[in-house]
C-alpha positions in Angstrom: -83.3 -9.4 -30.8 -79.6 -9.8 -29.5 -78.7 -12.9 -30.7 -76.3 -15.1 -28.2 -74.6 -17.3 -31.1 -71.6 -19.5 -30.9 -70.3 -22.9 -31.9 -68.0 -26.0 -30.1 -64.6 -24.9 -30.4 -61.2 -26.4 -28.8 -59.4 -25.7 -25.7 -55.8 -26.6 -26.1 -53.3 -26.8 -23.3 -51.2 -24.7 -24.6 -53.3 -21.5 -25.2 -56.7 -22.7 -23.1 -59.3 -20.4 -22.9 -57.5 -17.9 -24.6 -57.5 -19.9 -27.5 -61.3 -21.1 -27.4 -61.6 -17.4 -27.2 -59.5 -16.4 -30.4 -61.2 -19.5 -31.9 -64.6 -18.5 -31.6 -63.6 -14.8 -32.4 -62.9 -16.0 -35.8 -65.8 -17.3 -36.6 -67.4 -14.3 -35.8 -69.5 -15.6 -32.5 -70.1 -14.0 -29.4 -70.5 -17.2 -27.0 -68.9 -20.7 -27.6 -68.9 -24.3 -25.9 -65.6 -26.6 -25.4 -64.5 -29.8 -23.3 -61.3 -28.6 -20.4 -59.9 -31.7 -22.1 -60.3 -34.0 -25.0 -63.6 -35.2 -25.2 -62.7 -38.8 -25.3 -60.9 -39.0 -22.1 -61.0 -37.6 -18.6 -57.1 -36.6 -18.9 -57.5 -32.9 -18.2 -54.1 -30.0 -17.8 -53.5 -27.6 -14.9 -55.6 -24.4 -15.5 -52.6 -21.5 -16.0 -54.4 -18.5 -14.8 -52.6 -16.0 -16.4 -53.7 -17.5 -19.7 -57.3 -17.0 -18.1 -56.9 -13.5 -17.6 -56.0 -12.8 -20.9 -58.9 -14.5 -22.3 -61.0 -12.5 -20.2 -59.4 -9.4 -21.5 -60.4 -10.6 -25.0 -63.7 -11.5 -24.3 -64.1 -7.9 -22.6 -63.2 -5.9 -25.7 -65.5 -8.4 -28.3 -68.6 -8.3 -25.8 -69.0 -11.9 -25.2 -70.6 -12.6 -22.1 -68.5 -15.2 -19.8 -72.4 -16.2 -17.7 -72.8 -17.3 -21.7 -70.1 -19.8 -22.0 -70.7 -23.3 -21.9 -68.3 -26.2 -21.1 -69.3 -29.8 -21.8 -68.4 -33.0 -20.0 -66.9 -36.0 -21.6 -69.6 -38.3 -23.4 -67.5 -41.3 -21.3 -68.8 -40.2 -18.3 -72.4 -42.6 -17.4 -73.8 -41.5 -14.0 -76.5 -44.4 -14.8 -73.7 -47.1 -14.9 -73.0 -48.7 -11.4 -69.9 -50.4 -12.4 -68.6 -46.5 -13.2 -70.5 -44.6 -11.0 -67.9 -43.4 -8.3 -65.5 -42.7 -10.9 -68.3 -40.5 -12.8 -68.9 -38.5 -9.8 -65.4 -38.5 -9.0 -64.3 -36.7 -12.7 -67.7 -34.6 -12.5 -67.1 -33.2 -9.0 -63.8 -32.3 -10.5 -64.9 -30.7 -13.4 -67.1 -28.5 -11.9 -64.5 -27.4 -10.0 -62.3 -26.4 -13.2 -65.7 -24.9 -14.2 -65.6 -22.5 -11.5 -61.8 -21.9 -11.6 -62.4 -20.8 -15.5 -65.2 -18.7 -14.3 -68.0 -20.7 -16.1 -71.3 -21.2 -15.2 -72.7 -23.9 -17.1 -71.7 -27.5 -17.6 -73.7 -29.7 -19.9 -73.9 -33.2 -19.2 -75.3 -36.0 -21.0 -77.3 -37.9 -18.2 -76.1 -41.3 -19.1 -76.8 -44.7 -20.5 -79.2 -47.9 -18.7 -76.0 -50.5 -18.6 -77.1 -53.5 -16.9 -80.2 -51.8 -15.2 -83.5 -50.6 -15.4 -84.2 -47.1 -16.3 -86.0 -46.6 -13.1 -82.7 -47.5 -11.4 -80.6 -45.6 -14.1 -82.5 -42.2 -12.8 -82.1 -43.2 -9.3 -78.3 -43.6 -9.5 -78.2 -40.1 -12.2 -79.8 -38.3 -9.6 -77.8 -40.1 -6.6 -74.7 -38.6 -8.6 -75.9 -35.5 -8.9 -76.5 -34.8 -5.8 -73.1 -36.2 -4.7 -71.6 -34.1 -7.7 -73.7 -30.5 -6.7 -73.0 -30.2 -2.7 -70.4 -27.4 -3.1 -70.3 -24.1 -2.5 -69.2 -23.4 -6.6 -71.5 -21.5 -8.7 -72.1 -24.2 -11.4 -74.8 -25.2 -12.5 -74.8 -29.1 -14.6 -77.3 -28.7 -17.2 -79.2 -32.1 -18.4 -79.3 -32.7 -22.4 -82.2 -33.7 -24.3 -81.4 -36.7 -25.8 -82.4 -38.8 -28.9 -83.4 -42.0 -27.1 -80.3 -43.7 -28.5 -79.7 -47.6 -26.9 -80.8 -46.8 -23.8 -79.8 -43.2 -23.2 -81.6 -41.5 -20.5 -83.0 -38.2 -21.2 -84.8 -38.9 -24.5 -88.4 -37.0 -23.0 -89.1 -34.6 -20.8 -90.8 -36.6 -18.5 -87.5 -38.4 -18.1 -85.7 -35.0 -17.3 -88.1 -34.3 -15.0 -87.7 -37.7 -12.9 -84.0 -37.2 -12.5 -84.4 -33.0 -11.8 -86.9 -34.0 -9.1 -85.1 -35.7 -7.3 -82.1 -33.0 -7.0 -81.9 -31.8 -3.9 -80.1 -28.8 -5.4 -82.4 -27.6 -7.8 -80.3 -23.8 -8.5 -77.8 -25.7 -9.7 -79.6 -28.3 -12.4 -80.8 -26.8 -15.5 -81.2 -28.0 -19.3 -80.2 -28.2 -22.0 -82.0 -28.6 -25.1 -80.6 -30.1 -28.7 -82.9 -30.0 -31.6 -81.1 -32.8 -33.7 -81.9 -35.2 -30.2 -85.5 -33.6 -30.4 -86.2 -34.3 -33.3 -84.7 -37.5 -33.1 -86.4 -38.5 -30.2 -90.0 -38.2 -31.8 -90.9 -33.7 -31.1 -91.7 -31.7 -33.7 -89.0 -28.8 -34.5 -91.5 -27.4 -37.1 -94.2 -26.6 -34.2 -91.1 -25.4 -31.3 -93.8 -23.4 -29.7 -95.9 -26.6 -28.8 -92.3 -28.2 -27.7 -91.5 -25.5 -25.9 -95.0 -24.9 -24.1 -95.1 -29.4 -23.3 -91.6 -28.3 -22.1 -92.8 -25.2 -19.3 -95.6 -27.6 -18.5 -93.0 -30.6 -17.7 -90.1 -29.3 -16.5 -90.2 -24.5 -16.6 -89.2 -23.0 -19.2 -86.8 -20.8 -17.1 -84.7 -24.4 -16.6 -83.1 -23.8 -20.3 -79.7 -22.3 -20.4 -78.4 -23.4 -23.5 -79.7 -24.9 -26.9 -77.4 -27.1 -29.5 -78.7 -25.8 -32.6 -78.3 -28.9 -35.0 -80.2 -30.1 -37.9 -80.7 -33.8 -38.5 -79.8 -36.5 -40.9 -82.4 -38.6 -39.8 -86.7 -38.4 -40.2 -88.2 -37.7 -36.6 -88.7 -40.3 -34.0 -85.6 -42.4 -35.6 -83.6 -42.3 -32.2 -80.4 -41.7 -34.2 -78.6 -39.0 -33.3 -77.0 -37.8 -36.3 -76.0 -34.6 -36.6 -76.3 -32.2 -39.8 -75.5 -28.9 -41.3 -77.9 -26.2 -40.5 -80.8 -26.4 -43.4 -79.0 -29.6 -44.9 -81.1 -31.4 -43.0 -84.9 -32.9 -41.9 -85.5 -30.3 -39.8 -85.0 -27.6 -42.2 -83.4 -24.0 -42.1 -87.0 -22.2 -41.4 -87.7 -24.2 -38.8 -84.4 -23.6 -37.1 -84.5 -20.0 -37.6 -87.9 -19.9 -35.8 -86.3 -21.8 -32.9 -82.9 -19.5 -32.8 -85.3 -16.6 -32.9 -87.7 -17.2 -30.7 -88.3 -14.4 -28.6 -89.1 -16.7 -25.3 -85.6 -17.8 -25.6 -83.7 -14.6 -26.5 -81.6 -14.9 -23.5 -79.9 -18.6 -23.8 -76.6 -19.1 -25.6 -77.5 -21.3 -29.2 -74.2 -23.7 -29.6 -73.4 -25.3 -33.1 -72.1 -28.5 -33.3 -72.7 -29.5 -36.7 -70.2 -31.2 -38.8 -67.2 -30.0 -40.5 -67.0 -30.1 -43.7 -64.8 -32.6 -46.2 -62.4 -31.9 -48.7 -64.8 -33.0 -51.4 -68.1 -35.5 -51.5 -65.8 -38.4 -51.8 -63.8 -37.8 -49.0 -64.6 -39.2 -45.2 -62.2 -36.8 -43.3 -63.9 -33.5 -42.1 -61.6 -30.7 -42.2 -63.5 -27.4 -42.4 -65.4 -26.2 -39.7 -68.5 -24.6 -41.1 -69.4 -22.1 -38.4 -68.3 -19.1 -39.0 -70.3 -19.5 -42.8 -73.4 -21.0 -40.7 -73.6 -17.9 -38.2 -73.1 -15.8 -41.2 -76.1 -17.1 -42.4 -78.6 -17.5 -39.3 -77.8 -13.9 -38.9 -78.5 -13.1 -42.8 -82.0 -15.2 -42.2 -81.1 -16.6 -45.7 -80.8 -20.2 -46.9 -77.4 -20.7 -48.7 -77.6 -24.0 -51.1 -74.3 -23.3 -52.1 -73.0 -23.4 -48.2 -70.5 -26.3 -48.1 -69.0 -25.1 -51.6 -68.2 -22.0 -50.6 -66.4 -23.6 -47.3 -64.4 -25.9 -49.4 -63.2 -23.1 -51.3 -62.2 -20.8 -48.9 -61.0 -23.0 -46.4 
């Protein structure tokens, strides 16, 4: 199976993509997800080209696939919220456009949060956005996250999803995304993905995937908690996730890390270390390693 592996990493304004490149290089990936800006705010740079082109150049000669690369939009972004609506699809009809300047395909985009509204009217005004957002002639595609039913985030079941997509007047340019830390969270069963994945194709297509966060969870199923935890640190367990990075009816779609950096030591609070390139190391080994967060505090 080729496996399309990869993790969050940063884009700085100094190096850009060239450095999200070099970054994810190191950690021994061949795909990787960042924000064009810091994910707290919608301040974003001017794109330098040049730095562009050499990141393509990179990617070239360490065969990783630019259709593979993710970008993710700010969390602050809320296409349910009215008060912030224009300004959401202002930024988002902007970001797309960076999107397509970088050469990426795929933006994932959580749908938003039910502030002072229904849900019904939350999905109206998500899909309202979208369709504001997707009349272009770029070739981007926004990709819905599954989401673990948080407050009152939209997008924590399929049916949900589906609401929003059918309404989409552009339906080549929405897809999904799937996180199994929000799955589980949100009540599915990560140790029968099969079942997930065939409610999924029944729902919404299987073919609508085109990316997977590959978490585990600190929290039992159904919690709505959205916690996110080392891969086989967690509830959903190292098995299970292996099953779901292997499975054969998703060979094609990029698998994004975002679990947690590591601390300096149990009594710390500060993350420091990011753990991918050890956690890749291991998904592609197929072996459990207890001793995983040791071993990145003493080589990091």
């Amino acid at each position: 199976m080729n496996l399309i592996i990869g993790s969050h990493v940063s884009y700085k304004n100094n190096s850009q993509l060239l450095g999200s490149v070099k970054e994810a290089l190191n950690y021994k990936a061949n795909t990787f997800m960042f924000y064009t800006g810091a994910p707290q705010n919608t301040n974003r740079g001017v794109i330098e080209d040049s730095l562009t082109l050499e990141a393509y150049k990179l990617m070239k000669e360490n065969n990783i696939d630019l259709e593979k690369i993710i970008v993710h939009a700010p969390y602050i972004v809320n296409l349910a919220n009215f008060n912030n609506f224009d300004f959401s699809v202002s930024f988002l009809i902007n970001e797309v456009e960076r999107c397509s300047t970088l050469g990426v395909k795929y933006l994932v985009l959580h749908p938003g949060s039910a502030v002072n509204c229904s849900r019904e009217e939350a999905i109206n005004n998500i899909s309202k956005g979208l369709n504001l957002i997707l009349d272009n002639e770029y070739d981007v595609t926004i990709l819905l996250e599954t989401m673990a039913g948080k407050g009152n985030e939209i997008g924590r079941s399929f049916e949900e999803l589906k609401s929003i997509i059918d309404k989409v007047k552009f339906k080549d340019k929405i897809g999904v995304c799937i996180d199994t830390c929000h799955l589980n969270d949100a009540g599915y069963d990560m140790s029968n993905f099969d079942s997930v994945l065939d409610l999924f194709d029944k729902i919404i297509g299987i073919e609508k995937i085109k990316c997977i966060h590959i978490n585990d969870s600190k929290n039992n199923i159904d919690s709505h908690k959205d916690r996110h935890e080392n891969i086989g640190f967690g509830t959903i367990g190292f098995d299970n996730l292996i099953n779901i990075i292997y499975n054969k009816r998703l060979e094609s779609v990029p698998k994004i890390l975002e679990t947690p950096y590591v601390t300096k030591d149990d009594n710390s609070k500060e993350r420091e270390y990011p753990p991918y390139k050890y956690e890749i190391e291991m998904i592609r080994n197929k072996i459990f390693d207890k001793n995983l967060i040791k071993n990145i505090r003493e080589n990091s």
